[in-house]
One Martini backbone bead per residue (centre of mass of N, CA, C, O) as a GRO file, in nm:
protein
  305
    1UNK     BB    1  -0.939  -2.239  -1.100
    2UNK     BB    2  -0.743  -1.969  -1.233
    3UNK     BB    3  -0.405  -2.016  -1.395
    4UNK     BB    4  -0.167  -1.732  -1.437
    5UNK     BB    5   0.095  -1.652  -1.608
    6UNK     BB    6   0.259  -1.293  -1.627
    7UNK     BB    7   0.440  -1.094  -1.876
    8UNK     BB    8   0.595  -0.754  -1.783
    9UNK     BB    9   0.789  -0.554  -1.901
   10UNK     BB   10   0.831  -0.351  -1.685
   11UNK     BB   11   1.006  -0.528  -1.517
   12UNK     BB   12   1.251  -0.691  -1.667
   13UNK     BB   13   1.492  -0.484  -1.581
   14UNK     BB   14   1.449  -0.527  -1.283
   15UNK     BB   15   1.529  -0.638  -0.985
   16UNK     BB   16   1.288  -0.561  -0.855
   17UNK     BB   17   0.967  -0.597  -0.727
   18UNK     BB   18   0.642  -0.514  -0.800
   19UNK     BB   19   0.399  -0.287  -0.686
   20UNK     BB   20   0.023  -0.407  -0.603
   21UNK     BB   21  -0.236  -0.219  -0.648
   22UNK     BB   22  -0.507  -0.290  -0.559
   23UNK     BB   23  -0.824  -0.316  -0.707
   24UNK     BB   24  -1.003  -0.067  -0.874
   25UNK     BB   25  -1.259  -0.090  -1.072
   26UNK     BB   26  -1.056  -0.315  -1.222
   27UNK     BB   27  -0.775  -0.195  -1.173
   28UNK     BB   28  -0.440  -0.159  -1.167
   29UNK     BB   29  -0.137  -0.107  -1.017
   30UNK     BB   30   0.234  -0.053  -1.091
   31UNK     BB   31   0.545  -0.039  -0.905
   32UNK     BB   32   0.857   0.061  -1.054
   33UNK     BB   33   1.070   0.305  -0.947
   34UNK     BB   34   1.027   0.482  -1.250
   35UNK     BB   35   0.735   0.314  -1.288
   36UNK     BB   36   0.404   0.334  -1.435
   37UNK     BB   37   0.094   0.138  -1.405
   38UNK     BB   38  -0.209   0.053  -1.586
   39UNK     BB   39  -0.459  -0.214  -1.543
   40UNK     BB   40  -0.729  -0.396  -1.740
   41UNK     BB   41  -0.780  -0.740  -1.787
   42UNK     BB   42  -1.039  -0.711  -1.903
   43UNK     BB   43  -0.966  -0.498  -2.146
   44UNK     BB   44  -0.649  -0.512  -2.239
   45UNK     BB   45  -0.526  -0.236  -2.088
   46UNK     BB   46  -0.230  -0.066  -2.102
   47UNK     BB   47  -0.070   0.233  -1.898
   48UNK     BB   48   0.206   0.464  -1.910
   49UNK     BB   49   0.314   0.686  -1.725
   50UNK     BB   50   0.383   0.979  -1.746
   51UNK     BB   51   0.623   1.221  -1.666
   52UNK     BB   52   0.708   1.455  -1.388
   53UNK     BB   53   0.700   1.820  -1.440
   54UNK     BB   54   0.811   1.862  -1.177
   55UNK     BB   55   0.965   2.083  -0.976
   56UNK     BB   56   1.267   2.039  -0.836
   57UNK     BB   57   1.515   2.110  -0.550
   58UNK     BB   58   1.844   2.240  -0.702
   59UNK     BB   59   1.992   2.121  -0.450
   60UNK     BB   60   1.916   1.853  -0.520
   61UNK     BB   61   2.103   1.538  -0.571
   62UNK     BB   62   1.833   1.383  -0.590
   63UNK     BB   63   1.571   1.144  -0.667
   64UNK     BB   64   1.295   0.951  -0.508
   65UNK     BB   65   1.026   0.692  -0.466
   66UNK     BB   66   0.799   0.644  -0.282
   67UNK     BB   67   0.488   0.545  -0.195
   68UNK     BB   68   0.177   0.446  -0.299
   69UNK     BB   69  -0.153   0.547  -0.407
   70UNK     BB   70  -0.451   0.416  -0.559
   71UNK     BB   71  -0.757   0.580  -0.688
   72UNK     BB   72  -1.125   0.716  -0.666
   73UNK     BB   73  -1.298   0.996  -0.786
   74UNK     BB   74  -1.659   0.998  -0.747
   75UNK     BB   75  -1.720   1.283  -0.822
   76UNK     BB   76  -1.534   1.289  -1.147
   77UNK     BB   77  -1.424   0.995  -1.232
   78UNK     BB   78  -1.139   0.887  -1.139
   79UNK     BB   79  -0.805   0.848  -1.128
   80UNK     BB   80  -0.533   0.822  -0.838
   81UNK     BB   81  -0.221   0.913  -0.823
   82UNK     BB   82   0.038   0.890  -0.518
   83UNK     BB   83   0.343   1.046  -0.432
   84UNK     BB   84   0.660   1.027  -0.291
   85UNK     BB   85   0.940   1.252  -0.239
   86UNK     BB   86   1.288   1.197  -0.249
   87UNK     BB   87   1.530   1.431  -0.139
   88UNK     BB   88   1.881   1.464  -0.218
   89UNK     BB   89   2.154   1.573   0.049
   90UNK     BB   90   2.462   1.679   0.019
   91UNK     BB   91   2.740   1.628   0.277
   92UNK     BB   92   2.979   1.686   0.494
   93UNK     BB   93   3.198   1.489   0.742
   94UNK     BB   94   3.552   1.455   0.794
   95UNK     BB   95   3.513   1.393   0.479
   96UNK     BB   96   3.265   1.299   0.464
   97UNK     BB   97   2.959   1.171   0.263
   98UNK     BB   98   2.654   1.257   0.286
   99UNK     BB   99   2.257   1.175   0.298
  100UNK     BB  100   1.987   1.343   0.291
  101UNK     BB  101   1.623   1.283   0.351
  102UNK     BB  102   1.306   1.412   0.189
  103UNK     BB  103   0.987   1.445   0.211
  104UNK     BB  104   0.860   1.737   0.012
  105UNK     BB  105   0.702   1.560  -0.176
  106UNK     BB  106   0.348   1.563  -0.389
  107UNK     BB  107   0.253   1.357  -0.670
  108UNK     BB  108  -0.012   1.377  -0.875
  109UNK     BB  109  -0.246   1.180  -1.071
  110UNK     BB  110  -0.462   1.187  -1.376
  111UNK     BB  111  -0.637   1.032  -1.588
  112UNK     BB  112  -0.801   1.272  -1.751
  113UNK     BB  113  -0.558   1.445  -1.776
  114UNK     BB  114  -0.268   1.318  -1.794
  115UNK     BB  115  -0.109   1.429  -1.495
  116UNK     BB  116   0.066   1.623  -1.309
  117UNK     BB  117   0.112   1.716  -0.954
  118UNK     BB  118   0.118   1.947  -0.656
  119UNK     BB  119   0.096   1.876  -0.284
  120UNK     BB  120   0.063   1.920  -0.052
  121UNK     BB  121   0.160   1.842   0.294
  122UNK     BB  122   0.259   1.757   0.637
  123UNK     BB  123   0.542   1.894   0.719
  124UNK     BB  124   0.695   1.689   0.721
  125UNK     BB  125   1.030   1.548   0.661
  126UNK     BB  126   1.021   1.217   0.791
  127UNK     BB  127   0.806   1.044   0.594
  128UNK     BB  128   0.755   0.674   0.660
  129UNK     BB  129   0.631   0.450   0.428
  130UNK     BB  130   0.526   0.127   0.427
  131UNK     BB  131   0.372  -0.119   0.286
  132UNK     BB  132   0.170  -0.133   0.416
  133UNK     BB  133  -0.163  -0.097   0.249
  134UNK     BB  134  -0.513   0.077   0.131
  135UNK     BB  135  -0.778   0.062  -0.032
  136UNK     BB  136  -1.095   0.224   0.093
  137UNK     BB  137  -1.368   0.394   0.016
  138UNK     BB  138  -1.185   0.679  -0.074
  139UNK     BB  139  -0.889   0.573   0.065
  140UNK     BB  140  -0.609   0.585   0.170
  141UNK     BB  141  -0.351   0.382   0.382
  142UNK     BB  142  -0.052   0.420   0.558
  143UNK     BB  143   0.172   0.310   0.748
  144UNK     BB  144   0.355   0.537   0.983
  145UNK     BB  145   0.675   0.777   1.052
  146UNK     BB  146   0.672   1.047   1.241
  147UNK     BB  147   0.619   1.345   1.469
  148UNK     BB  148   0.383   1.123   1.610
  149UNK     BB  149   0.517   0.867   1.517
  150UNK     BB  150   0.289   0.595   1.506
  151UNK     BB  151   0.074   0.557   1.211
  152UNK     BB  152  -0.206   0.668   0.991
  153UNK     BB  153  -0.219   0.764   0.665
  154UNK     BB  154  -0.424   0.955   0.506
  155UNK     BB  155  -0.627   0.987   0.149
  156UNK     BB  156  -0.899   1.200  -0.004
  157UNK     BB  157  -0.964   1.118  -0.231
  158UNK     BB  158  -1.158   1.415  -0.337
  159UNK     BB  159  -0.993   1.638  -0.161
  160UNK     BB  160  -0.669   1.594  -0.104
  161UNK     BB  161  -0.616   1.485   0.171
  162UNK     BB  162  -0.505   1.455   0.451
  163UNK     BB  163  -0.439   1.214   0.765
  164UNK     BB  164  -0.435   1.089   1.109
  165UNK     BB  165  -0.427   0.803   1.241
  166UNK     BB  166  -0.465   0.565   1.496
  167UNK     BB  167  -0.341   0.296   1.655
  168UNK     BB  168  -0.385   0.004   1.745
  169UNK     BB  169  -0.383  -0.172   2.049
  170UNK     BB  170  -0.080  -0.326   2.085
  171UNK     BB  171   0.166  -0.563   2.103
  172UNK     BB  172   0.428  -0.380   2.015
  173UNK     BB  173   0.567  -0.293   1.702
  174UNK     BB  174   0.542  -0.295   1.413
  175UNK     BB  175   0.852  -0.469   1.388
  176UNK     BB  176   0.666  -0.690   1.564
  177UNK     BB  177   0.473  -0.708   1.304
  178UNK     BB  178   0.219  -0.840   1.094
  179UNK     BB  179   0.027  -0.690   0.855
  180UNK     BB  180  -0.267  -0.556   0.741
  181UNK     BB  181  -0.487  -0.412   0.551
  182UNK     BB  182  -0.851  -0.369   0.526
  183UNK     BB  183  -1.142  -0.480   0.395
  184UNK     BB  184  -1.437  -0.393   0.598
  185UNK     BB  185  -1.744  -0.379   0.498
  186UNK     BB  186  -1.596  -0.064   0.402
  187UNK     BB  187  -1.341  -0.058   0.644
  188UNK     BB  188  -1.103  -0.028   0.845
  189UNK     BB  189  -0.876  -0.274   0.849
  190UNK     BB  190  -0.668  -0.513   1.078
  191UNK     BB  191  -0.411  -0.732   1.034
  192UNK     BB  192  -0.208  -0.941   1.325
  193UNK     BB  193   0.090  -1.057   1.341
  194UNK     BB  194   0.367  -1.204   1.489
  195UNK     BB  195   0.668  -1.247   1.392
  196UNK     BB  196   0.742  -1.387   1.647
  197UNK     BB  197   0.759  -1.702   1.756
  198UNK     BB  198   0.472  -1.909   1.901
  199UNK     BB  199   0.252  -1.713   1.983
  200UNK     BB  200   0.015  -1.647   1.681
  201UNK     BB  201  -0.215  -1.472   1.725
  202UNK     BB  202  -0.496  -1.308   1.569
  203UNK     BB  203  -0.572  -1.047   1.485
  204UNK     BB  204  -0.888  -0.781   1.450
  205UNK     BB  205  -0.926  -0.457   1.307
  206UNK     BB  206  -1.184  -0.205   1.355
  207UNK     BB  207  -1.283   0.132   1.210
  208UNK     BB  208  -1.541   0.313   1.403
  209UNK     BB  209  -1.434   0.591   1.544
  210UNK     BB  210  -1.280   0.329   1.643
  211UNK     BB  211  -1.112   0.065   1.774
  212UNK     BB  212  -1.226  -0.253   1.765
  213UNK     BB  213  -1.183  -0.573   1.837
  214UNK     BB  214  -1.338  -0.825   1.665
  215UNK     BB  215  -1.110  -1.109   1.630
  216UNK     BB  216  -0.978  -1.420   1.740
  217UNK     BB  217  -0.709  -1.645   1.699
  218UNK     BB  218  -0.528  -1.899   1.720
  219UNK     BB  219  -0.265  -2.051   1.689
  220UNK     BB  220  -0.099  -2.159   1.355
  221UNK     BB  221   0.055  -2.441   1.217
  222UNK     BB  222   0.280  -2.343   0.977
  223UNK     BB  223   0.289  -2.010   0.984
  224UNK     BB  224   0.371  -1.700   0.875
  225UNK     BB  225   0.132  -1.544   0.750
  226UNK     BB  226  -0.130  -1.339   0.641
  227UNK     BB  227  -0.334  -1.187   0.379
  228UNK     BB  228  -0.662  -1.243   0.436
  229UNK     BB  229  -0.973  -1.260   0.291
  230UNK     BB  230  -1.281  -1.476   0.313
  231UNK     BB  231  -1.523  -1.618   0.292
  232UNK     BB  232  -1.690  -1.771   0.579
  233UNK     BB  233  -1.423  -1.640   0.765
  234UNK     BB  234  -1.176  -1.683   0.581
  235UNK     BB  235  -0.817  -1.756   0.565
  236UNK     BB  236  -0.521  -1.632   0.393
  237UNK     BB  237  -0.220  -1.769   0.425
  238UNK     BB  238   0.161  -1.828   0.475
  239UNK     BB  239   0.356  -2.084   0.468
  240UNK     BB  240   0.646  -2.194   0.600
  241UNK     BB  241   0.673  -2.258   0.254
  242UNK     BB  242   0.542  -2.021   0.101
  243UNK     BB  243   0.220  -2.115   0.086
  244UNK     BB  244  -0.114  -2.077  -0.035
  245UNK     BB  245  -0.363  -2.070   0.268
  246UNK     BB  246  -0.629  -2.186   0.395
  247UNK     BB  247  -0.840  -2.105   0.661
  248UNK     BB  248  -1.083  -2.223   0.896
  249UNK     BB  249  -1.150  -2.118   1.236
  250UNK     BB  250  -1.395  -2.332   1.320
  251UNK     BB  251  -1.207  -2.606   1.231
  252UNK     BB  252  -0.882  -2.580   1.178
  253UNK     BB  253  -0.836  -2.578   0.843
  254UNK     BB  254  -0.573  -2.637   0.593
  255UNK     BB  255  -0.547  -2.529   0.308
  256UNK     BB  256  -0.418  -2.615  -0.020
  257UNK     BB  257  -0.377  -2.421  -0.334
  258UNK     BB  258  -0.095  -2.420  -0.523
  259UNK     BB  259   0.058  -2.131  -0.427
  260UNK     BB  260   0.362  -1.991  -0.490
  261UNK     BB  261   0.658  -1.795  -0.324
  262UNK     BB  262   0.850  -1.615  -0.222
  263UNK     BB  263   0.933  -1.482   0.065
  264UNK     BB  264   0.699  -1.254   0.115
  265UNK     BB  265   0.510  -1.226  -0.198
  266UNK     BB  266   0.226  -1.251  -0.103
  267UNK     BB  267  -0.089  -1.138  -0.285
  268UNK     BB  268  -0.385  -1.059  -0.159
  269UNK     BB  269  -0.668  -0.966  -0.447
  270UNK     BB  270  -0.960  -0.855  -0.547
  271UNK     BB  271  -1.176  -0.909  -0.817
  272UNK     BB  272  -1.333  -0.714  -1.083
  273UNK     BB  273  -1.514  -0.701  -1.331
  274UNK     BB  274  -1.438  -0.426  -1.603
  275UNK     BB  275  -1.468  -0.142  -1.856
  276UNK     BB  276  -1.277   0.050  -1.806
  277UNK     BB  277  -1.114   0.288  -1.931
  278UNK     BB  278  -0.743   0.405  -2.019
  279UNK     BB  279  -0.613   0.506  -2.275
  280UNK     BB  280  -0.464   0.300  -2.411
  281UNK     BB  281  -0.344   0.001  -2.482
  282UNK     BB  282  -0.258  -0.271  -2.544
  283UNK     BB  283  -0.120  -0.623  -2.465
  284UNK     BB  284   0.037  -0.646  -2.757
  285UNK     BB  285   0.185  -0.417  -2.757
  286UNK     BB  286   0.288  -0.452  -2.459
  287UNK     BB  287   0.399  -0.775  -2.470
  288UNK     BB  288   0.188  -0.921  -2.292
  289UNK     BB  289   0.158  -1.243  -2.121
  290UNK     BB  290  -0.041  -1.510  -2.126
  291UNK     BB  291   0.010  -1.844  -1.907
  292UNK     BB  292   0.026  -2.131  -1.813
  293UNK     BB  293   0.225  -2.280  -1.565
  294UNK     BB  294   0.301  -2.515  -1.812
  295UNK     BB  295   0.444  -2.324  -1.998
  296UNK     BB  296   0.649  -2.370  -2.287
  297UNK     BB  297   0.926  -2.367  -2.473
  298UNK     BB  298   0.945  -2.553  -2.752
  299UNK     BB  299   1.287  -2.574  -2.703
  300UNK     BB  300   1.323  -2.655  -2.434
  301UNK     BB  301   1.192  -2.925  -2.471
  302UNK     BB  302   1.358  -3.039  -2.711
  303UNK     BB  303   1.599  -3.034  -2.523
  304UNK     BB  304   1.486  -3.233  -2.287
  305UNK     BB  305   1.503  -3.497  -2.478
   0.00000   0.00000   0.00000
């Protein structure tokens, strides 16, 4: 096992952490609020994205940027990233300004073109998309809240097409449980498992023209949340510690992997290495740095001697 500290300047400004798209074929996406990034650390190309050109509504008060989802487009070999656009609009009442917000538009952007564009939405006023999401063999998927509902929005990068699916029948509501989508053998999968309690049983949920449970494992203690699969049916979890374990559902038993992180930033992808090009710059230009964990500044050192 090898452990990297990477250094991404494109966050360093910035109060929140960044959320990490893919890897699809070997590329990462990164955003934090209004800055997006493509990076393949094979080939240690980072890229970040211009700004679009796209024309907000005059009457917008504001715009800010929603949900995202990075994927491949196999039929022209494109790599597209695909925006949720919320414009704000000022209005009073009783003497007070309050802002109502509405997601109007989605911006799509084009790595062979270097480009954004505006696509169709699905005519909802107030669809607001989750965390939890996930690309899976030429979709994106994310779980979400409109007018039909609690749904799956999915996203068909070679179509560029919205639809809408429904979530498998679980107990309680998106807000009382933590989600993963998930890659399962090609098909869209869904690990389910309940925010409180003490009965914290596994549920895994596959998509095949309908939902069906796969299987389920019964509840595991000192785990706060699941986080995705490894090889011969493991699972990693995140410990009540906060901290990265492996779990065998088989033995019940619960490796310590020794990689911690604030509660609930735990994000486990798989990754495979590529040559895909980005057109963009090096990591040296980009001042990204990688450091084994142990590495320290020099002056650091030597202060603490």
């Amino acid at each position: 096992m090898v452990k990297q500290n990477i250094h991404l300047p494109i966050c360093e400004d910035y109060l929140v952490d960044p959320t990490v798209h893919g890897p699809c074929n070997g590329i990462l996406c990164f955003d934090i609020e209004f800055k997006i990034g493509l990076w393949n650390p094979s080939t240690r190309q980072f890229k970040i994205l211009p700004e679009s050109s796209i024309e907000r509504p005059p009457s917008a008060d504001s715009t800010s940027f929603g949900c995202l989802g990075f994927g491949y487009d196999s039929l022209i070999d494109d790599y597209k990233v695909i925006r949720f656009v919320r414009n704000s609009f000022e209005y009073e009442f009783d003497g007070m300004s309050y802002y109502s917000h509405t997601i109007a538009q989605v911006d799509l952007y084009s790595l062979n073109c270097n480009s954004w564009k505006e696509l169709p939405h699905l005519g909802a006023d107030a669809w607001y998309t989750f965390t939890f999401h996930n690309y899976i063999n030429g979709f994106y998927y994310w779980a979400a809240v409109g007018a039909p509902g609690y749904v799956i929005l999915s996203f068909d990068m070679v179509n560029e097409r919205f639809s809408i699916l429904p979530l498998p029948e679980f107990e309680g509501n998106l807000a009382q449980n933590h989600w993963e989508f998930l890659d399962f053998k090609g098909s869209l999968g869904a690990i389910v498992y309940p925010a409180k309690g003490t009965l914290k049983s596994i549920h895994v949920w596959v998509m095949s023209g309908s939902w069906t449970k796969q299987y389920s494992f019964e509840s595991v203690p000192e785990v706060e949340m699941p986080l995705g699969f490894w090889e011969n049916g493991k699972v990693f979890l995140e410990s009540s510690d906060h901290e990265l374990v492996l779990f065998d559902p088989s033995t019940r038993e619960l490796q310590n992997l020794g990689i911690d992180a604030y509660p609930n930033k735990i994000q486990i992808i798989v990754y495979v290495e590529t040559l895909v090009p980005l057109n963009g710059r090096s990591e040296l230009e980009e001042l990204i740095m990688r450091r084994s964990p142990s590495w320290r500044p020099v002056d650091k050192i030597n202060r603490n001697r």
